[in-house]
C-alpha positions in Angstrom: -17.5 -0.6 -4.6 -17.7 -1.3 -0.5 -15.3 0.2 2.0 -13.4 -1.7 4.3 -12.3 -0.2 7.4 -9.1 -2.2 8.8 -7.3 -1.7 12.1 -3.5 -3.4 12.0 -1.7 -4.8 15.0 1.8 -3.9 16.0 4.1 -6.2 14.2 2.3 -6.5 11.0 4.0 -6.1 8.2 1.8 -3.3 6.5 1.8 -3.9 2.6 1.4 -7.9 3.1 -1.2 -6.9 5.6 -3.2 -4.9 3.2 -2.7 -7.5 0.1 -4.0 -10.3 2.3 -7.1 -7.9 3.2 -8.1 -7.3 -0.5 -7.1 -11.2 -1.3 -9.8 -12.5 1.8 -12.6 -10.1 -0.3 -12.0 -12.1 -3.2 -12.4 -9.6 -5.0 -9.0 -8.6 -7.9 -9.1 -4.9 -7.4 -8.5 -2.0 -4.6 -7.3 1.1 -3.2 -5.9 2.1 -0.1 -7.9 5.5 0.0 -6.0 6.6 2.9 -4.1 5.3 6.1 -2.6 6.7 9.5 -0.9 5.2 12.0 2.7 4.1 13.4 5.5 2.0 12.1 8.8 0.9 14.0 10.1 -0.1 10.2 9.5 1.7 7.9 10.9 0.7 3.8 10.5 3.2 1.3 11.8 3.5 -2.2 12.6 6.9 -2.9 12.0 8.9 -6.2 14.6 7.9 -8.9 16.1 5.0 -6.9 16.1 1.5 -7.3 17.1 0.2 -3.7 14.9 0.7 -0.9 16.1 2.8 2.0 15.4 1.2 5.7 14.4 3.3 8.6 14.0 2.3 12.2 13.1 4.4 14.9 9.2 5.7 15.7 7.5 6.4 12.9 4.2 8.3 12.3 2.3 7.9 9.1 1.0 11.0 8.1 -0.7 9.7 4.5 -0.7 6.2 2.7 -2.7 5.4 -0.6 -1.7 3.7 -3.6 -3.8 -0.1 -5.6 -4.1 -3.5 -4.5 -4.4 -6.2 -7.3 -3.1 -10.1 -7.9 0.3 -8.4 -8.8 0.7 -6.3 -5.5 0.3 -3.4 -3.8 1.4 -0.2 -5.1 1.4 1.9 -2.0 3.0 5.2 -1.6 3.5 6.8 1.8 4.5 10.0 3.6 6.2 9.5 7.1 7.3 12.0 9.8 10.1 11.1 12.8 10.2 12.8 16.5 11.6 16.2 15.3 8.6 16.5 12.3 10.6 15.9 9.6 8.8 14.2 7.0 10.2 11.4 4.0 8.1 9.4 1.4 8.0 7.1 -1.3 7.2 3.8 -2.6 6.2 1.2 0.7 8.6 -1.7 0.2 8.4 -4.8 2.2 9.1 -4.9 5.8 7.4 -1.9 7.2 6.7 -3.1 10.3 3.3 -1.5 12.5 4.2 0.5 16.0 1.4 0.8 17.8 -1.5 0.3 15.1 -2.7 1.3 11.0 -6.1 2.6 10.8 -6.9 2.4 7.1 -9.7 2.9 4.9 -9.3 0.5 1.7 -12.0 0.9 -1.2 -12.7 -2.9 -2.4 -13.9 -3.0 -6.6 -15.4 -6.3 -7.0 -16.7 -5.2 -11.1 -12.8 -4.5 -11.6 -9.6 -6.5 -12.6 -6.4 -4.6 -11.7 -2.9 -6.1 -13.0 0.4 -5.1 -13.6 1.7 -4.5 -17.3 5.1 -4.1 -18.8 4.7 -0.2 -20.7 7.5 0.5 -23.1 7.2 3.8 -22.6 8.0 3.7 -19.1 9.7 0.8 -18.6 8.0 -0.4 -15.3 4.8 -2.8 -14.9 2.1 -0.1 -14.7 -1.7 -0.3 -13.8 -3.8 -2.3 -15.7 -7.7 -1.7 -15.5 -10.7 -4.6 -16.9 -14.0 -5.5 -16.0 -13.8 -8.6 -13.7 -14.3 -12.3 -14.6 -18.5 -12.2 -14.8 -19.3 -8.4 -14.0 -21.4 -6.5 -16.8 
């Protein structure tokens, strides 16, 4: 394992900003170990819902961890607005950096993480194997 610390500009789009940070390691397998920051957007998917609610305003990011692998990020993130009241959930697409993202992402070159259809779930959970030529 080898840390990467990342800084994100405003304007980036923070979960294909953090897939393209694991995909320029090379490496299959990752976790965002924890993340602070701002967001002008900010996507989430709430518990038990299948759409994604849109926020827009100033945003802090009080806590944001979750995988990286080939199949995508699966981020979850706590968020507070101006009057300190705090919202989180699944990151969705289009959460969009304020002022900056400082995150910490843990890189696992040894591992292979993909997504996998459980039955008894019914969503593509985590999937864990050894990398292509790792002993």
């Amino acid at each position: 394992m080898h840390v990467l610390p990342l800084r994100l500009n405003p304007g980036a789009d923070l979960r294909s900003t953090l897939a393209a940070a694991l995909a320029e390691t090379g490496a299959q397998a990752g976790f965002v170990l924890q993340a602070i920051g701002s967001l002008s957007v900010a996507r989430l998917r709430l518990a038990g819902r299948d759409d994604l609610t849109e926020l827009t305003g100033d945003y802090e990011i009080l806590a944001l961890a979750g995988s990286l692998s080939v199949d995508g990020p699966h981020l979850h993130m706590s968020i507070s607005d101006r009057d300190g009241n705090v919202l989180g959930g699944h990151v969705g697409t289009g959460c969009v950096v304020r002022t900056t993202v400082e995150a910490l992402v843990a890189v696992l070159p040894e591992h292979s993480f993909t997504r996998v259809h459980d039955a008894a779930t019914g969503y593509p959970e985590l999937h864990i194997a050894r990398a292509a030529g790792s002993s």
